[in-house]
C-alpha positions in Angstrom: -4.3 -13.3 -6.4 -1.2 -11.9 -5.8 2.1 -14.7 -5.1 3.0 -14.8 -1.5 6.3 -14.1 -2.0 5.5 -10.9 -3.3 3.0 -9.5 -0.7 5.1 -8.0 1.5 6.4 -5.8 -1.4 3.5 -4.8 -2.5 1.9 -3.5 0.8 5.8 -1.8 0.9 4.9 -0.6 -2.9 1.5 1.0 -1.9 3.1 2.5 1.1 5.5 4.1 -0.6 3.5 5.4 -3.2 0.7 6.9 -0.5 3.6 8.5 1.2 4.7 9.8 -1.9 1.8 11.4 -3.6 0.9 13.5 -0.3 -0.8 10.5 1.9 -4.3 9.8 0.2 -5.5 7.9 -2.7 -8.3 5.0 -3.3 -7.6 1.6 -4.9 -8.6 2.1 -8.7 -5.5 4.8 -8.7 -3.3 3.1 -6.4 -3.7 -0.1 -8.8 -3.3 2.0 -11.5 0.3 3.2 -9.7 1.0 -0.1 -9.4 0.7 -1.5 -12.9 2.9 1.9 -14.0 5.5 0.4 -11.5 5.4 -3.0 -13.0 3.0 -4.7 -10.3 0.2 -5.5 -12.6 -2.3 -6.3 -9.6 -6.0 -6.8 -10.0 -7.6 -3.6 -7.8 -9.3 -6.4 -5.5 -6.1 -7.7 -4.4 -5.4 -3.7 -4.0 -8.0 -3.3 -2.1 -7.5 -6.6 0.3 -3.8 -5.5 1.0 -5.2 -2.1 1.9 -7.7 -3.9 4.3 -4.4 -5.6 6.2 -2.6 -1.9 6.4 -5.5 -0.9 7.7 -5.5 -3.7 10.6 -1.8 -3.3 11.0 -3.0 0.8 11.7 -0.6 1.9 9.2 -3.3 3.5 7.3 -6.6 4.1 7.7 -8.8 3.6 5.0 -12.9 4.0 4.5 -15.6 2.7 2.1 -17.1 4.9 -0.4 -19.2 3.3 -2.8 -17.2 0.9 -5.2 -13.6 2.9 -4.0 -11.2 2.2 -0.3 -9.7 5.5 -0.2 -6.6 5.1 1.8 -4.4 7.3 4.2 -1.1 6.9 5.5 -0.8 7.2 9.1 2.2 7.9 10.9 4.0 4.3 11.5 2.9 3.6 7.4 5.3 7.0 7.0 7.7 5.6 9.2 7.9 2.8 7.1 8.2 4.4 3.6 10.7 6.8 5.0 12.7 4.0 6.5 12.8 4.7 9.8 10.3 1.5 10.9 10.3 -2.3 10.3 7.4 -4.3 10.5 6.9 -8.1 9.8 4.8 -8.7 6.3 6.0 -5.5 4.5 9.0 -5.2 2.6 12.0 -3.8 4.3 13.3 -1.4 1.7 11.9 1.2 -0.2 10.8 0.3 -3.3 12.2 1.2 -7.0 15.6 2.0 -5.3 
């Protein structure tokens, strides 16, 4: 389970790193990322935060077998290139 107080940067964190590595990845890679980055999350707790981006329609993501492959929709861009704000993801870009 991932601390409250840290949520919101993660879903910034996975934003950041869809945006980043060309807008589509699943949750065993994007945990993967993560733990590279320091953020040694368990790929359920990936996968859950994915579920809220999803519900916030900042990315859409789909089922395929054991994987969530995500994609970064336009307001998840806007948020990774700074240009949105929204409440439960971190407001800056991460590893600045």
């Amino acid at each position: 389970m991932i601390p409250a107080a840290i949520v919101p940067l993660i879903r910034r964190a996975i934003l950041d790193l869809l945006n980043d590595i060309g807008g589509e990845q699943n949750d065993d890679v994007l945990a993967m990322l993560l733990a590279q980055l320091g953020h040694r999350i368990a790929r359920r707790d990936v996968a859950d935060q994915l579920r809220w981006l999803a519900e916030q329609k900042l990315i859409a993501s789909e089922e395929l077998g054991p994987f969530i492959v995500a994609r970064i929709l336009v307001d998840g861009r806007d948020i990774a290139e700074g240009r949105l704000v929204v409440e439960g993801v971190w407001r800056h870009k991460t590893g600045d």
